[in-house]
C-alpha positions in Angstrom: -38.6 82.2 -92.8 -38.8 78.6 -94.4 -39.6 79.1 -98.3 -39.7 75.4 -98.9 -43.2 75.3 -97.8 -44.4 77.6 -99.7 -42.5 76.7 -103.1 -43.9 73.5 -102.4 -47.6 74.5 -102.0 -47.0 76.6 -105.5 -45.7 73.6 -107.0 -48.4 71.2 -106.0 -51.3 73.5 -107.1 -53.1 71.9 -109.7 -53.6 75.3 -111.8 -49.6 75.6 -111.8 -49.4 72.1 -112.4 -51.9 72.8 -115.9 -50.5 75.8 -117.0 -46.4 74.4 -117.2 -48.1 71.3 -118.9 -49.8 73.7 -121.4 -46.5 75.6 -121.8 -44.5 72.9 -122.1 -47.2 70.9 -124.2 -47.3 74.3 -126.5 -43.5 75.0 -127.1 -42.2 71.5 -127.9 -44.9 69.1 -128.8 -47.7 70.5 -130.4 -47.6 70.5 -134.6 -48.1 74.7 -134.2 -45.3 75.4 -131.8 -43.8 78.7 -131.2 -40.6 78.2 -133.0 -42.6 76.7 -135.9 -45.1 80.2 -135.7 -41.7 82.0 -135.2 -40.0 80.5 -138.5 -43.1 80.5 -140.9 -42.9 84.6 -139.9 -39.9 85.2 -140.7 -40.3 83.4 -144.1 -43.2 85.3 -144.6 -41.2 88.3 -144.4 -38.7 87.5 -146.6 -41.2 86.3 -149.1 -42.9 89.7 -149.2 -39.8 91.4 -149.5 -39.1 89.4 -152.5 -42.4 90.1 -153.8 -41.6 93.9 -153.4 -38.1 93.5 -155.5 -40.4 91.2 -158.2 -42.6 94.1 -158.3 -40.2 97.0 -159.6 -38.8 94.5 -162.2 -42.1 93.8 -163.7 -42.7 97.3 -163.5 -39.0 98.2 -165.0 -39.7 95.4 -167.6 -43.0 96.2 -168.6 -41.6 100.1 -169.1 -38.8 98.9 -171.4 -41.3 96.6 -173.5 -43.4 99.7 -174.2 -40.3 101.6 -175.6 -39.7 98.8 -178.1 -42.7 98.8 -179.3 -42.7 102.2 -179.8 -40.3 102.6 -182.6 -37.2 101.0 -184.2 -34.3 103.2 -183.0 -35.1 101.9 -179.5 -34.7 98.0 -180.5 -31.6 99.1 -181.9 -30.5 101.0 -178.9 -31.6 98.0 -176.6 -29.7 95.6 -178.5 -26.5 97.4 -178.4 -26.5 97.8 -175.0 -27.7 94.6 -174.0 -26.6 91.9 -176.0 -23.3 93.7 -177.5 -24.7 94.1 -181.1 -22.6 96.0 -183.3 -22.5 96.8 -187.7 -20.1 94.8 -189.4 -18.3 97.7 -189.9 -17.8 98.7 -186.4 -15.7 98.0 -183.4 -16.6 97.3 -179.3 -14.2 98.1 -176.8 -15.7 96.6 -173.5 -14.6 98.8 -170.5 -15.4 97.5 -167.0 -15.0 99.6 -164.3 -14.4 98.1 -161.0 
């Protein structure tokens, strides 16, 4: 029971021989290797995620527009909250919670 032989015969077949070229040839050297494939997924991932988040902010955004436009009490409102507006005859009081 001698494997030697028969690793040996494995080894020197030509098809063997190809296909750890190709596999070798594939994952290191070649300008579209598997880590490269690997990486540009990920990223593509992460970039449709983003995409999602830029999504609800335009739609969020574009909501908000439409009740400025809609009347003046809301511009008012807006800047208050946002911005920190107040009347000259009026005080803030900035509370942050924690």
């Amino acid at each position: 029971m001698n494997i030697l032989p028969t690793v040996y015969s494995i080894i020197k077949n030509k098809y063997f021989i190809a296909l750890s070229v190709f596999i070798i040839w594939m994952s290191f050297f070649d300008p579209k290797d598997w880590g490269l494939i690997y990486e540009r997924n990920e990223k593509l991932k992460e970039l449709q995620k983003s995409e999602l988040v830029l999504t609800k902010q335009i739609t969020e955004t574009s909501k908000e527009l439409a009740l400025l436009k809609s009347s003046a009490q809301t511009i008012e409102k807006y800047a208050r909250e946002k911005y920190l507006m107040k009347k000259d005859n009026e005080d803030i009081f900035i509370v942050k919670v924690p």
